[in-house]
N, C-alpha and C positions, 0 to 999 in steps of 0.2 A: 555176393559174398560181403560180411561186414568185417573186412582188414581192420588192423591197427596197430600202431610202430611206440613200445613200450623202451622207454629208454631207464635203468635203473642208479639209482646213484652211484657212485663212487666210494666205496669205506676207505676212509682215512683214519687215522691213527697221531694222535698227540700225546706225544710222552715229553712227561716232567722228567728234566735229567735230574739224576741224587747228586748230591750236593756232601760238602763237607766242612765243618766247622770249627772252631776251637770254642771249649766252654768261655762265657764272657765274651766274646769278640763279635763284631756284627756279622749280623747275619749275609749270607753269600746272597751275591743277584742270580734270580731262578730263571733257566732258563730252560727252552722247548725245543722239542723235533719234532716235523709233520711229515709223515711218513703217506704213501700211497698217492701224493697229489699227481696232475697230469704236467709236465712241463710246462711253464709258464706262466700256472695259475697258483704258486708259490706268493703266500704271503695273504695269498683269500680269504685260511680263514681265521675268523678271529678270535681268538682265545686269549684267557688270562692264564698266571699262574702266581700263588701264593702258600703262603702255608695253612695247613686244615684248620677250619676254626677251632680254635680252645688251645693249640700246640704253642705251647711254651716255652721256648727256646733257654729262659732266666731258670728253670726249674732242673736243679741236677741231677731228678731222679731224668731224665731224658737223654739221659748220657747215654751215647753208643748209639746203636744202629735205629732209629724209628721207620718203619715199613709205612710207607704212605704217606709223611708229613708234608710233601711236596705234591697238592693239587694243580693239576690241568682243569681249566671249565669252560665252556662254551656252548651255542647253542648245537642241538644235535644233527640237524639239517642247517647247510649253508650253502654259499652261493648258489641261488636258485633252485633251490636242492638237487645240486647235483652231487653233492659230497655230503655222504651220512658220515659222520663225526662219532668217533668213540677217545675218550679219554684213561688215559694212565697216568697214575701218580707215581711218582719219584720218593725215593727215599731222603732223608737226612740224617746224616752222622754226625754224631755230636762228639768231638773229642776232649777228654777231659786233659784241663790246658796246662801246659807243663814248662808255659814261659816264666822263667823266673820274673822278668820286669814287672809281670803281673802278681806276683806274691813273691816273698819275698823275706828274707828274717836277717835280722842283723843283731849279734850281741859279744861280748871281751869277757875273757874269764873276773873273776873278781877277788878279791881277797883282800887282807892286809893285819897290820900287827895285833896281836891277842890284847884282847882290851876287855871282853867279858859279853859283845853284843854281837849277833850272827850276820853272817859275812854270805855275800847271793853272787851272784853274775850281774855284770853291768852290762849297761848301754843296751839292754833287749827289745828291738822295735819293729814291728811288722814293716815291711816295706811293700811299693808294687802301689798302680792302679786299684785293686780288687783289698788293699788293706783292711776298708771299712768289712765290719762283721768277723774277722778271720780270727780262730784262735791260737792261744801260744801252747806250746806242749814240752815237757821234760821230760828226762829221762838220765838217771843215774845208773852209770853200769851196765846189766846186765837188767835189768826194774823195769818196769810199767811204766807207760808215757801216764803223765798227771799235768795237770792244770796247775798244781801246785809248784811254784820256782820251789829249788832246792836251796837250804840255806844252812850252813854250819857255821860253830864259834869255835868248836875246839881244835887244835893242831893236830892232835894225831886224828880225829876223826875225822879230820878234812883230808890228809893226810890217806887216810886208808880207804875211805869210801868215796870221795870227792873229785878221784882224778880224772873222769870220764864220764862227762856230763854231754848229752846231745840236746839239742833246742830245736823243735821244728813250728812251722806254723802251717795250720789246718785250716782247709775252706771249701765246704760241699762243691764240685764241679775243677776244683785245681788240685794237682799234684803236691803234695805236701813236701812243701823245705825245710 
């Protein structure tokens, strides 16, 4: 008789765990689960984990849930192949970041005696790490946010349209202040 003693690898299993982030803030350390090894042999085999090439962490259209952006890779047979290797990617959540310290608006009502030339809001200035690029936004009343500061000269029409003014500042991937 021609025997013979066939031994089959082992499927293991590498999963990228999903991760979670604030827009702007660095990126989280990626880490793994090796699922099916035999006791002892923990830590054999060797795999990377990063993010999928091209994924943009800076790009705010990436906000929310991305299915996949967290790669596992290694080779598919390892240790002496005894462990067939199959990998899973992890998710990453991108959350759009709602630290104030990171945006930020600071401004004082403004005004003062009628003199003939029109009167805005003072002291208006983005604050926050994420300052650079961010816009300013107005809003009189009950109106449309504009880009446009609001500005009056006359008394009563300051007076009657002017009392409720909001300022917010806008920045693709932050919560607007």
């Amino acid at each position: 008789d021609n025997l013979s003693i066939t031994v089959k690898p082992l499927r293991v299993t590498v999963t990228a765990d999903g991760k979670e982030m604030m827009f702007g803030t660095d990126v989280p350390a990626f880490t793994t689960v090796v699922s099916g090894m035999l006791e002892g042999d923990e830590g054999k085999i060797a795999h990377s984990v990063a993010l999928a090439d091209g994924f943009d962490v800076t790009d705010a259209a990436n906000i929310g849930v991305n299915t996949g952006a967290i790669v596992a890779t290694g080779a598919d047979t390892q240790f002496f192949g005894n462990y067939e290797v199959s990998y899973v990617a992890g998710d990453l959540t991108i959350l759009v970041n709602d630290d104030a310290a990171s945006l930020g608006i600071e401004a004082q009502s403004g005004g003062g005696e009628y003199d003939g030339s029109a009167y805005g809001l003072t002291g208006v200035n983005v604050t926050g790490s994420a300052a650079d690029g961010a816009s300013i936004e107005y809003k009189v009343g009950d109106g449309a946010w504009s880009a446009t500061a609001p500005a009056v000269k006359d008394v009563q029409d300051s007076l009657d349209n002017y009392q409720n003014i909001s300022v917010r500042v806008t920045k693709p991937g932050y919560e607007a202040q």
